[in-house]
N, CA, C and O atoms as CSV, one atom per row, in Angstrom:
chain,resi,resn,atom,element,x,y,z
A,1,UNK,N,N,91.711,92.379,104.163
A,1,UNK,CA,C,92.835,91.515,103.894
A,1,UNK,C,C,92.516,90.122,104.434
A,1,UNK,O,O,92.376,90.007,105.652
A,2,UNK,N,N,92.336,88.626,103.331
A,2,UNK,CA,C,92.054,87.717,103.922
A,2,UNK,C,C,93.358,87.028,104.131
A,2,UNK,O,O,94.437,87.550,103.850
A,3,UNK,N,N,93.196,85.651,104.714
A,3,UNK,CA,C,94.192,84.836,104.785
A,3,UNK,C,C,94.898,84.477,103.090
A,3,UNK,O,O,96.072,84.277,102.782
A,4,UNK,N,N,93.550,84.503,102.148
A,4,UNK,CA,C,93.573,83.750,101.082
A,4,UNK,C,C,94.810,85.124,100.188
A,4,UNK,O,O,95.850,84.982,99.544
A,5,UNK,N,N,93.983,86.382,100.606
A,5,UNK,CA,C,95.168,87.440,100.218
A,5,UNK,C,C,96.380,87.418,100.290
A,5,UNK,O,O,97.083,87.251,99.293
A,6,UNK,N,N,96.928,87.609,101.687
A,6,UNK,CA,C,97.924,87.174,101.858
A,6,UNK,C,C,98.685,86.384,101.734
A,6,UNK,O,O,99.868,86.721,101.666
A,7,UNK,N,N,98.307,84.995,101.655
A,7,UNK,CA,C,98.846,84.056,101.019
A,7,UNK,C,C,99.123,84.162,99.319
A,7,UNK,O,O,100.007,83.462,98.824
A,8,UNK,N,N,98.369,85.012,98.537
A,8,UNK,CA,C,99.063,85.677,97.359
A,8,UNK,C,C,100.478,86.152,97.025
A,8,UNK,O,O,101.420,85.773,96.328
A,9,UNK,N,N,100.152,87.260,97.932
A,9,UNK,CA,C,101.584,88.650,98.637
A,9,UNK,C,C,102.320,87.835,98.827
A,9,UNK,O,O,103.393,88.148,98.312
A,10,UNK,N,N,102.370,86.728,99.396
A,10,UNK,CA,C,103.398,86.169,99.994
A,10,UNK,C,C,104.382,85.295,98.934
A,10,UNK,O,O,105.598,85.395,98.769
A,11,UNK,N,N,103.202,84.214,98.136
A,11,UNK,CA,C,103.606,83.518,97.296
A,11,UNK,C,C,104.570,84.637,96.112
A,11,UNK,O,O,105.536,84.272,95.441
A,12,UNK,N,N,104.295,85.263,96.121
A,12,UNK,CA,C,104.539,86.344,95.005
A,12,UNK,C,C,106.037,86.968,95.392
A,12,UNK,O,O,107.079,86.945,94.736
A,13,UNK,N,N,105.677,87.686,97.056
A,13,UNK,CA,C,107.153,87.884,97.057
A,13,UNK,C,C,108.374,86.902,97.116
A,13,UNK,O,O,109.450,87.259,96.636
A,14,UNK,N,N,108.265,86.011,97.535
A,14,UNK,CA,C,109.015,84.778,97.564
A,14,UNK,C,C,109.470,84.244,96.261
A,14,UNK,O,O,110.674,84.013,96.149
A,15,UNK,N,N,108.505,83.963,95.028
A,15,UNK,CA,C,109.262,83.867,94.181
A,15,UNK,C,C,110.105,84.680,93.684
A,15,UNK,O,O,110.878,84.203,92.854
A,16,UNK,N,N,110.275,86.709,94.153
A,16,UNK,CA,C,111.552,87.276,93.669
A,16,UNK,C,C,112.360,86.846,94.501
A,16,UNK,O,O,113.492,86.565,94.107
A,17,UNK,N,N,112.015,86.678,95.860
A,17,UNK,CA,C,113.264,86.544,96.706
A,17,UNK,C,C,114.193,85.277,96.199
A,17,UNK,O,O,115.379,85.071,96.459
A,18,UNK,N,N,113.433,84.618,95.525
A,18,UNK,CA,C,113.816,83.504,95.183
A,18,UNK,C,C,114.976,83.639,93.703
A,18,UNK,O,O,116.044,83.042,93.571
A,19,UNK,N,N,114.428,84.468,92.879
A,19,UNK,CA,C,114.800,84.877,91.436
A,19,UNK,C,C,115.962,85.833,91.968
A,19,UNK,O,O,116.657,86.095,90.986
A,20,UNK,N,N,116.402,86.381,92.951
A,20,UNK,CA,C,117.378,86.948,93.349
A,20,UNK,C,C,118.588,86.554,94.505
A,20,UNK,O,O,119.576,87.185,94.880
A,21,UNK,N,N,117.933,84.954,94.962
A,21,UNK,CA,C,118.511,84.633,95.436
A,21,UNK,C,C,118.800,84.987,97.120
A,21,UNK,O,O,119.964,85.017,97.519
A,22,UNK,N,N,117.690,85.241,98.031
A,22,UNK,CA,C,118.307,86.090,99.020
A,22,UNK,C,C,116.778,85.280,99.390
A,22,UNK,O,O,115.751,85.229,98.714
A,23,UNK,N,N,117.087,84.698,100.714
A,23,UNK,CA,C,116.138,84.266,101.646
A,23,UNK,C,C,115.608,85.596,102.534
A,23,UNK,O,O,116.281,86.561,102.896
A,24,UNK,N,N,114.280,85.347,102.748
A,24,UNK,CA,C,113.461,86.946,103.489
A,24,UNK,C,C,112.950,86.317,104.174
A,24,UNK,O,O,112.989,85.088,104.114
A,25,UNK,N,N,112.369,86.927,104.963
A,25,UNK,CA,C,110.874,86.861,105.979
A,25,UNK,C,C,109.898,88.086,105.180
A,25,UNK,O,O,110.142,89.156,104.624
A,26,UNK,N,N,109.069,87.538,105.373
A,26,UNK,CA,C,107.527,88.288,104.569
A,26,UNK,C,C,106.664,87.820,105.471
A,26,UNK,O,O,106.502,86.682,105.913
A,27,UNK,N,N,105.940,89.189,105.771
A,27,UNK,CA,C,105.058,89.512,106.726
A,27,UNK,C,C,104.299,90.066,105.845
A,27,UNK,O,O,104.738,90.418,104.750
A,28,UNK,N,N,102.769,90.252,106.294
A,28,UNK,CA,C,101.516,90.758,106.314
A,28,UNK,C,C,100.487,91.123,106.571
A,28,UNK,O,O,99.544,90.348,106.720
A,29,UNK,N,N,100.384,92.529,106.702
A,29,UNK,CA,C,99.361,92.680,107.988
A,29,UNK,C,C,97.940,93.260,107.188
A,29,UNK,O,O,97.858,93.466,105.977
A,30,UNK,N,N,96.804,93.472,108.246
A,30,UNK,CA,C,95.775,93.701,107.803
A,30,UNK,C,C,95.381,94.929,107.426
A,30,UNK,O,O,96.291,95.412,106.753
A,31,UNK,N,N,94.397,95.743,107.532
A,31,UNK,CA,C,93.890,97.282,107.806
A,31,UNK,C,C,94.545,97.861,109.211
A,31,UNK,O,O,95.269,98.853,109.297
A,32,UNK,N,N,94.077,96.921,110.387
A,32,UNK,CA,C,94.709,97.349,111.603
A,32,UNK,C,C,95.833,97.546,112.162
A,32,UNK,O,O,96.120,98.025,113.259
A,33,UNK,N,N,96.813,96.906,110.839
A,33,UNK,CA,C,98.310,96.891,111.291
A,33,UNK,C,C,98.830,95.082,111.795
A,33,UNK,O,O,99.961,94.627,111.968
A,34,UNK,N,N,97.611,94.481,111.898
A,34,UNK,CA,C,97.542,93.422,112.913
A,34,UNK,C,C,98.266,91.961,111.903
A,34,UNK,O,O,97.620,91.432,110.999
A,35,UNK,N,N,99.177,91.674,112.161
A,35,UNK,CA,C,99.748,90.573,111.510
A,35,UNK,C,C,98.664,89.402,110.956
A,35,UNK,O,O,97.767,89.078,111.734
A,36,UNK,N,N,98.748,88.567,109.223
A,36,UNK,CA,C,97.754,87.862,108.642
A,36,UNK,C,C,98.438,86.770,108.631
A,36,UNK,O,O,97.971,85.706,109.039
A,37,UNK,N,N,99.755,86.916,108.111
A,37,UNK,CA,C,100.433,85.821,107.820
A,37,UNK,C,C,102.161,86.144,107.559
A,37,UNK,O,O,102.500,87.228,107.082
A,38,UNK,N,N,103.134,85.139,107.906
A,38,UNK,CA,C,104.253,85.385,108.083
A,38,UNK,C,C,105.170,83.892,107.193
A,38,UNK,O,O,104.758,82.735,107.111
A,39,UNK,N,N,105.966,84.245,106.854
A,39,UNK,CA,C,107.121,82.954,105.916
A,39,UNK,C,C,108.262,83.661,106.205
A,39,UNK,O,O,108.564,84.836,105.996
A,40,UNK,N,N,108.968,82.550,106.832
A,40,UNK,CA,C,110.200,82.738,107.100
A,40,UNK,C,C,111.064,81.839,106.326
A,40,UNK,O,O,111.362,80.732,106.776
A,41,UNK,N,N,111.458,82.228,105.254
A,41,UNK,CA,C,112.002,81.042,104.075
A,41,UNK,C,C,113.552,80.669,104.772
A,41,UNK,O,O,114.322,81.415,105.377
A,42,UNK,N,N,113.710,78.821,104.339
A,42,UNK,CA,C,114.494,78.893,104.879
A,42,UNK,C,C,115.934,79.254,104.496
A,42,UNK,O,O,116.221,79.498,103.324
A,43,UNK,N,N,116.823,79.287,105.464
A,43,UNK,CA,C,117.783,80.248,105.400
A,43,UNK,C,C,117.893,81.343,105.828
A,43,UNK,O,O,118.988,81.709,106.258
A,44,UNK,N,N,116.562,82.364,105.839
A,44,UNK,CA,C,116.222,83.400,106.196
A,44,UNK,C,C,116.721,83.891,107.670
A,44,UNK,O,O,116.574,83.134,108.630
A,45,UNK,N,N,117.351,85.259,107.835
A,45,UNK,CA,C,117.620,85.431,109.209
A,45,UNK,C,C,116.972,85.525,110.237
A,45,UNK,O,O,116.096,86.384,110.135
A,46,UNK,N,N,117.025,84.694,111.832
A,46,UNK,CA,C,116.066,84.678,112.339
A,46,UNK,C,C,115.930,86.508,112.749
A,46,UNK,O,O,114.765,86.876,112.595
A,47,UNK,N,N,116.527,87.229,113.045
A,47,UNK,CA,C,116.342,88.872,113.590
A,47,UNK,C,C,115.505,89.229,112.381
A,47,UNK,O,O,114.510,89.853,112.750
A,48,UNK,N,N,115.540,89.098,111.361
A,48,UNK,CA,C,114.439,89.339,110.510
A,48,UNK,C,C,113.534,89.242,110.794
A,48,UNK,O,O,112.747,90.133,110.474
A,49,UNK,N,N,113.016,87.992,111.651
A,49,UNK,CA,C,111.407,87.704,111.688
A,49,UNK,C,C,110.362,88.714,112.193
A,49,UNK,O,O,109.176,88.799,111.874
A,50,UNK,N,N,111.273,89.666,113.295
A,50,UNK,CA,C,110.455,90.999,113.860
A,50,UNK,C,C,110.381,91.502,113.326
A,50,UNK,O,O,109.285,91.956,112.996
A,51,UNK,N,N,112.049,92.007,112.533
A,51,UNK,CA,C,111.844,93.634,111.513
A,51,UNK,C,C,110.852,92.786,110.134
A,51,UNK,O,O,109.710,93.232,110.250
A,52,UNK,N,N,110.880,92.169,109.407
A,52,UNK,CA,C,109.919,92.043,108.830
A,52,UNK,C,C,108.197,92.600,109.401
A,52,UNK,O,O,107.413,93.407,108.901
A,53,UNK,N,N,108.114,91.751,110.632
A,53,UNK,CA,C,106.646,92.389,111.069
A,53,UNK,C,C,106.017,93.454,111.199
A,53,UNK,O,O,104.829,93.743,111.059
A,54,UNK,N,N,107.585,94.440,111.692
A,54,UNK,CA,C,107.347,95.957,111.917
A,54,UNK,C,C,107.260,97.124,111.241
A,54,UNK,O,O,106.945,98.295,111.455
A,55,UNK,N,N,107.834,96.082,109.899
A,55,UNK,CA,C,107.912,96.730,108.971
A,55,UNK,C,C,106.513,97.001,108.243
A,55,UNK,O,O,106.027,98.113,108.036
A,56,UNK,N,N,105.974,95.789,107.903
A,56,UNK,CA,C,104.641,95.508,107.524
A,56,UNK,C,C,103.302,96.595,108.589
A,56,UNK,O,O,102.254,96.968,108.062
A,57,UNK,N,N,103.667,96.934,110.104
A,57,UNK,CA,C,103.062,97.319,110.716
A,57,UNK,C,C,103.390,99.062,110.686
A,57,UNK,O,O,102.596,99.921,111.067
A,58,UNK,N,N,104.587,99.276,110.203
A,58,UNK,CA,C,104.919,100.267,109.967
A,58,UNK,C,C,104.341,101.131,108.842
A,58,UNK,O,O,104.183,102.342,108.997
A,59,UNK,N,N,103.994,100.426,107.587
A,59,UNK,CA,C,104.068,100.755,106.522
A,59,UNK,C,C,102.417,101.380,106.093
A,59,UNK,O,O,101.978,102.270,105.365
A,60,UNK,N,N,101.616,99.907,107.390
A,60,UNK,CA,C,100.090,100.479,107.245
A,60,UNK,C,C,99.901,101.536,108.426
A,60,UNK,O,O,98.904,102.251,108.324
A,61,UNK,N,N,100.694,101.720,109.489
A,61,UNK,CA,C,100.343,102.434,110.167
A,61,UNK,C,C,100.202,103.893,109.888
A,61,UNK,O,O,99.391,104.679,110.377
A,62,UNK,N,N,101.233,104.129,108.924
A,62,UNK,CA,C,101.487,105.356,108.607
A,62,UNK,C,C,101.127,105.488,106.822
A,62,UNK,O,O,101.349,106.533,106.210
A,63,UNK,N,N,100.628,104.419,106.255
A,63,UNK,CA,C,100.367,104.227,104.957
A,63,UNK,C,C,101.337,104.924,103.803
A,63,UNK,O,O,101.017,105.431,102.728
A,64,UNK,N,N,102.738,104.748,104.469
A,64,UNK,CA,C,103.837,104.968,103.160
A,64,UNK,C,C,104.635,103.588,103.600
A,64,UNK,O,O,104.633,102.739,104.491
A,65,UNK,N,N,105.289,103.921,102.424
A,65,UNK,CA,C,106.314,103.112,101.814
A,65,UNK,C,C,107.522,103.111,103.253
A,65,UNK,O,O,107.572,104.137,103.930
A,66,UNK,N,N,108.294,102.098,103.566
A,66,UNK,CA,C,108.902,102.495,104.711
A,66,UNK,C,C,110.489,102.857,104.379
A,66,UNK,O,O,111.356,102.932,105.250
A,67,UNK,N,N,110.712,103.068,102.960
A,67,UNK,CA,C,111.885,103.111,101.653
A,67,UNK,C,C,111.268,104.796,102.115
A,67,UNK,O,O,111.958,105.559,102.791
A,68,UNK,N,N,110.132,105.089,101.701
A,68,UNK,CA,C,109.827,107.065,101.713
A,68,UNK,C,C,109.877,107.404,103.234
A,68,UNK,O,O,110.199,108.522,103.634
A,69,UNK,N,N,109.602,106.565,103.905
A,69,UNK,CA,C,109.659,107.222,105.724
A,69,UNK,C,C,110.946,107.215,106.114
A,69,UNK,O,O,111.182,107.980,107.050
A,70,UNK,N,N,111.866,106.589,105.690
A,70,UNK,CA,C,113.211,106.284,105.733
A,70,UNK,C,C,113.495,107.835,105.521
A,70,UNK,O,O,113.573,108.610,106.474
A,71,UNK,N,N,113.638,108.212,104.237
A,71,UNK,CA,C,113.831,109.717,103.664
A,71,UNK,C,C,113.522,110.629,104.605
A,71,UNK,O,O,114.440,111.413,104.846
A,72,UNK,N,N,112.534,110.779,105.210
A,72,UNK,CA,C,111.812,111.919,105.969
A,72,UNK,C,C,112.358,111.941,107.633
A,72,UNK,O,O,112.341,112.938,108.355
A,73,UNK,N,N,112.855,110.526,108.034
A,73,UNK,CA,C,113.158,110.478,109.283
A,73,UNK,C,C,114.820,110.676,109.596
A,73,UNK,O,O,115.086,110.367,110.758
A,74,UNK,N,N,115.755,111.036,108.959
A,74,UNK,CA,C,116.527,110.990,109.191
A,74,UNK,C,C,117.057,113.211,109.783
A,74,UNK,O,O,116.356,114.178,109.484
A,75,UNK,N,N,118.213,113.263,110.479
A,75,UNK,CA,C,118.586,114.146,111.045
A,75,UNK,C,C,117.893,115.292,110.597
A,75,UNK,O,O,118.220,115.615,109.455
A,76,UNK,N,N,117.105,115.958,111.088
A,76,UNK,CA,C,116.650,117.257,110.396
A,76,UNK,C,C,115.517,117.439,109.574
A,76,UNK,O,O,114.964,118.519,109.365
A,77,UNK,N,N,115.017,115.739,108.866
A,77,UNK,CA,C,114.490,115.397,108.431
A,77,UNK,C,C,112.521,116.073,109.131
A,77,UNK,O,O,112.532,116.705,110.188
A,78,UNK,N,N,111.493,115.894,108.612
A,78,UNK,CA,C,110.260,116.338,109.222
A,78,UNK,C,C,109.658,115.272,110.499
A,78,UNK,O,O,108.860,115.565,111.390
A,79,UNK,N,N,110.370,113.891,110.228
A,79,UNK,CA,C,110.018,112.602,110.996
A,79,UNK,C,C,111.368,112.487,112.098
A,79,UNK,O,O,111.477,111.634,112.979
A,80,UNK,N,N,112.131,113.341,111.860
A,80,UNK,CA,C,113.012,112.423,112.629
A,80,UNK,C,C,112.321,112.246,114.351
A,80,UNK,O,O,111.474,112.822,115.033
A,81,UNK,N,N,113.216,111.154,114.495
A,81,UNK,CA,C,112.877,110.517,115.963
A,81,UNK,C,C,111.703,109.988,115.712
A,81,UNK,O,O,111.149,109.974,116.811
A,82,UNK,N,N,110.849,109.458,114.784
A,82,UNK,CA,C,109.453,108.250,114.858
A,82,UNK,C,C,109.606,107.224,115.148
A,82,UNK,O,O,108.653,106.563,115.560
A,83,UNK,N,N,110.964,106.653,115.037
A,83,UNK,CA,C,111.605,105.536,115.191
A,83,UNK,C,C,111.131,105.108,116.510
A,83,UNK,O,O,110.509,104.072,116.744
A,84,UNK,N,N,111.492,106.019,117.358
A,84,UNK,CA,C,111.232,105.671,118.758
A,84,UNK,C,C,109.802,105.802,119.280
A,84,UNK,O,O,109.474,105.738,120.465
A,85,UNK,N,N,108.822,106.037,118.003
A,85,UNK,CA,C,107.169,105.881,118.997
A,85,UNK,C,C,106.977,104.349,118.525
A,85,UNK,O,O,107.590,103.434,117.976
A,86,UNK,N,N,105.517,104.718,119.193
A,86,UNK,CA,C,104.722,103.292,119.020
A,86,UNK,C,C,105.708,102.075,119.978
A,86,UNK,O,O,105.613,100.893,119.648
A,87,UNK,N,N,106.198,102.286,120.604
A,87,UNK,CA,C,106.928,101.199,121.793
A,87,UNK,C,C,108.303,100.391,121.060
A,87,UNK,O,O,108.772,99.285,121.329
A,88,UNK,N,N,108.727,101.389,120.052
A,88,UNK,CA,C,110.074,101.091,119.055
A,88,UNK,C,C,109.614,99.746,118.081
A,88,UNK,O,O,110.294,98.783,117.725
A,89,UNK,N,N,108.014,100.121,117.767
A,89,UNK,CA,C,107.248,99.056,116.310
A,89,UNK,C,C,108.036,100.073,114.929
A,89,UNK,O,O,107.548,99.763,113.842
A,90,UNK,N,N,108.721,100.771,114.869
A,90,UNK,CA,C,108.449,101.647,113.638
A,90,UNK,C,C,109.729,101.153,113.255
A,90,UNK,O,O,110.654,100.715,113.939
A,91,UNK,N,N,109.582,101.328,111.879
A,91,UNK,CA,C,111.138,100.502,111.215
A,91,UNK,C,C,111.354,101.489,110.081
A,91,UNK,O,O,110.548,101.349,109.160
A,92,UNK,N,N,111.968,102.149,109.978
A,92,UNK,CA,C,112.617,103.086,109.205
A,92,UNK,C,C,113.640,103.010,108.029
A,92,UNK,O,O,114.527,103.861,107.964
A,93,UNK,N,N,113.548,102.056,107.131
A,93,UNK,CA,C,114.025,101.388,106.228
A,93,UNK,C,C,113.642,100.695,105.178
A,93,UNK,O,O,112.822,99.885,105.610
A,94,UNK,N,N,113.781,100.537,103.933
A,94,UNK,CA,C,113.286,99.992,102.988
A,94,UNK,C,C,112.995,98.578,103.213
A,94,UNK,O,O,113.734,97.709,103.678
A,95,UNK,N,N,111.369,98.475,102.660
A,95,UNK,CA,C,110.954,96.698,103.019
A,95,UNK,C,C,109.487,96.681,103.226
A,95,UNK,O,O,108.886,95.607,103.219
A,96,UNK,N,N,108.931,97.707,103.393
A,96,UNK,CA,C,107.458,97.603,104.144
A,96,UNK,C,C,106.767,98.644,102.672
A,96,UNK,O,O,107.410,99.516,102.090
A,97,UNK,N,N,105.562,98.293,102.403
A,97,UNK,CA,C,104.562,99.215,101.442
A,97,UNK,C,C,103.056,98.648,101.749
A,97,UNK,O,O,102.597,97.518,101.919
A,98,UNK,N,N,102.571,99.812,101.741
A,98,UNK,CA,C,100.692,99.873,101.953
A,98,UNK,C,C,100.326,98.691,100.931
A,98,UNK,O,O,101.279,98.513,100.173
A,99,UNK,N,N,99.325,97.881,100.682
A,99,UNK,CA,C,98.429,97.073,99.887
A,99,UNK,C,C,97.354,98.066,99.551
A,99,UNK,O,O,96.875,98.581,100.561
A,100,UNK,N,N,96.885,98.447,98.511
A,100,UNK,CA,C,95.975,98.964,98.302
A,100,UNK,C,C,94.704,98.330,97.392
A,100,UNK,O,O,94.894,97.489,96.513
A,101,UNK,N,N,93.162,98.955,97.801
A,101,UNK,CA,C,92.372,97.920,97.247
A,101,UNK,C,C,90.991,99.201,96.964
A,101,UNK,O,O,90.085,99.708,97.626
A,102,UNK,N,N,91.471,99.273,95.748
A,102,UNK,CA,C,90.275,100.516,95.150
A,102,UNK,C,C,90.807,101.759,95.656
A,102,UNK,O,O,89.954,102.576,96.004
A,103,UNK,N,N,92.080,102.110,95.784
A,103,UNK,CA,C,92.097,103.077,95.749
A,103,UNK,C,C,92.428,103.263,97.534
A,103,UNK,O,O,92.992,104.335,97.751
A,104,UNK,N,N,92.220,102.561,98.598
A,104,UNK,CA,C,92.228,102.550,99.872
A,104,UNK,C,C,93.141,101.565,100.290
A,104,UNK,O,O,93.154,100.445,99.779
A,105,UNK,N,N,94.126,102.014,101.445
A,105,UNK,CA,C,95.297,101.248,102.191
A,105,UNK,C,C,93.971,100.236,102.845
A,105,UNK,O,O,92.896,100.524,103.373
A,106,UNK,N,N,94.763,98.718,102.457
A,106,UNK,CA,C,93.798,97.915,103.283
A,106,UNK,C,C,94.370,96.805,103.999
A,106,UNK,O,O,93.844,95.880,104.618
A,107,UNK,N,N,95.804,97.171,103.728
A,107,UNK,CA,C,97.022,96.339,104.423
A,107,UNK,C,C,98.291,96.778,104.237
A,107,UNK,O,O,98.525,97.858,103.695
A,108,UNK,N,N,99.448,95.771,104.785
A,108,UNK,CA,C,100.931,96.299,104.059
A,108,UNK,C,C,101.855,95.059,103.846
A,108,UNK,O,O,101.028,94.147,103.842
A,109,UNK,N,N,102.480,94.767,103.754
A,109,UNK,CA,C,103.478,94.209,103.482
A,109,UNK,C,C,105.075,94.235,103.987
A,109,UNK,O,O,105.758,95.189,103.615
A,110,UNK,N,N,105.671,93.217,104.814
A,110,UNK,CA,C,107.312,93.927,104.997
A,110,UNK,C,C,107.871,92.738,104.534
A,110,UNK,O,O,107.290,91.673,104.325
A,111,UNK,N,N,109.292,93.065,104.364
A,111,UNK,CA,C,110.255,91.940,104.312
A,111,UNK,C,C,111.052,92.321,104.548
A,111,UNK,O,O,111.130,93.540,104.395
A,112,UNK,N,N,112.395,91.490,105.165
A,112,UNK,CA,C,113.266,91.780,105.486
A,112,UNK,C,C,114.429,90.288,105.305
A,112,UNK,O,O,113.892,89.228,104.984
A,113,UNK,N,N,115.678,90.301,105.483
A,113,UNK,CA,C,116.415,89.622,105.296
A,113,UNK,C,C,117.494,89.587,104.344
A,113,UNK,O,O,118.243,88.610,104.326
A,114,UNK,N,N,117.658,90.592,103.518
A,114,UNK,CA,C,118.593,90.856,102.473
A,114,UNK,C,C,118.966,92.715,102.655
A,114,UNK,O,O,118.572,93.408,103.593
A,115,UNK,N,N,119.840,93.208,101.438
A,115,UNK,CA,C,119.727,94.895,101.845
A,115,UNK,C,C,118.428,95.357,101.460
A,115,UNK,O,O,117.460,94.773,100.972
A,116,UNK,N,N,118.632,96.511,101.787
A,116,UNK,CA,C,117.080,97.300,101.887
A,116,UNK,C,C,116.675,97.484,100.253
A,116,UNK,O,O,115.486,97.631,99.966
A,117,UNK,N,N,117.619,97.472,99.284
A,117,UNK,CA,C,116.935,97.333,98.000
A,117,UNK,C,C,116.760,96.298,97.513
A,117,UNK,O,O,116.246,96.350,96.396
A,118,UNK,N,N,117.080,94.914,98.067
A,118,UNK,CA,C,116.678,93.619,98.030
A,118,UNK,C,C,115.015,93.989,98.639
A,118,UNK,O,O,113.964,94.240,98.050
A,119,UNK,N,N,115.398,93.876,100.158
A,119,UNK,CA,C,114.433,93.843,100.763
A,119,UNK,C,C,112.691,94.929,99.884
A,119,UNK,O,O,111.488,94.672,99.834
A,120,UNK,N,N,113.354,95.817,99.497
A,120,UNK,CA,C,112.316,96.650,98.623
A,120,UNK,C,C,111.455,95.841,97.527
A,120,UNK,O,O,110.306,95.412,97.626
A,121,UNK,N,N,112.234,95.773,96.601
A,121,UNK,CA,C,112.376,94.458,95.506
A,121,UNK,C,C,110.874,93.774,95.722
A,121,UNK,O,O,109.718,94.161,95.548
A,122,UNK,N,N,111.405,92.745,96.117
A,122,UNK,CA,C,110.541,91.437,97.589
A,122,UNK,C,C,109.156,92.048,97.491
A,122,UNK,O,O,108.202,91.812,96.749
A,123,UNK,N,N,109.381,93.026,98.613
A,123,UNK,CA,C,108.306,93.912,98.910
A,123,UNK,C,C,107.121,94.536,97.814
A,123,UNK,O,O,105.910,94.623,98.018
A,124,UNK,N,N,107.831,94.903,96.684
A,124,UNK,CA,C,107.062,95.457,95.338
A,124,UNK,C,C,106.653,94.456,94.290
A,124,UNK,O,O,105.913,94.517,93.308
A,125,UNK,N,N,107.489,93.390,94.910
A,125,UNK,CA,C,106.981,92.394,93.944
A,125,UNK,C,C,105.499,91.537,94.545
A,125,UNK,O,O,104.580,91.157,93.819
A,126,UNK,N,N,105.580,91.367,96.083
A,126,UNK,CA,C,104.414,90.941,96.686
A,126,UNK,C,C,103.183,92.023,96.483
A,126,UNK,O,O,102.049,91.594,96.268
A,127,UNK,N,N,103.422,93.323,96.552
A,127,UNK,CA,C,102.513,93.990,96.507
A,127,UNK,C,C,101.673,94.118,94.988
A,127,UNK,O,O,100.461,94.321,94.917
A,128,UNK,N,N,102.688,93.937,93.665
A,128,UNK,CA,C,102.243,93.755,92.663
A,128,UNK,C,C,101.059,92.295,92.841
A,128,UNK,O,O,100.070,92.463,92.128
A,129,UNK,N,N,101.036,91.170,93.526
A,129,UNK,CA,C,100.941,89.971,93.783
A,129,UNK,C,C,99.376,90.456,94.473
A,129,UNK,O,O,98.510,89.581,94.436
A,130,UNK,N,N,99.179,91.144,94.789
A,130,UNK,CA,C,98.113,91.404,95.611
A,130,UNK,C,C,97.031,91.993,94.855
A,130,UNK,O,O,95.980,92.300,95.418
């Protein structure tokens, strides 16, 4: 995942956020989870600026969708309580998806700042972008 990548993902999700009207934060992280690049459009909420990140860190850490980890973590669920590893990095909500490149997770993507099917949206549209 380069800078030049990310700066794709990014441009990309922003123009839906834009076509829908809803200011985000868009984050992007690498293979390692490790943040590339971040836009905080303005308007955008500042409490977003983390869950965006964690989301993005969430999404490669565990290489799903954080819309499908959502599903799995709730009461009874096979995940519940993940929320609370990794030092409370895990974000359990729609916004975060793997980047894939041949077939291999090689980054992720989060956003946050609108509802979680906004925030999804955003998210699928940057990843198409990539």
């Amino acid at each position: 995942m380069t800078l030049e990548d990310a700066r794709r993902v990014i441009a990309a999700a922003e123009k839906k956020a834009k076509e829908i009207g809803q200011p985000m934060n868009i984050a992007v992280a690498d293979d390692g989870g490790n943040l590339v690049s971040h836009v905080r459009m303005d308007g955008a909420w500042l409490g977003s600026i983390d869950i965006s990140i964690k989301k993005a860190y969430t999404s490669r850490a565990f290489d799903i969708a954080t819309k499908d980890l959502a599903t799995h973590s709730q009461s009874g669920g096979q995940f519940f309580g993940i929320n609370a590893s990794n030092d409370g990095k895990i974000m359990i909500f729609a916004g975060g998806i793997p980047l894939k490149r041949n077939g291999k997770v090689v980054g992720a993507i989060g956003v946050s700042g609108g509802s979680g099917d906004q925030d999804h949206a955003v998210a699928e549209a940057g990843a198409a972008g990539f």
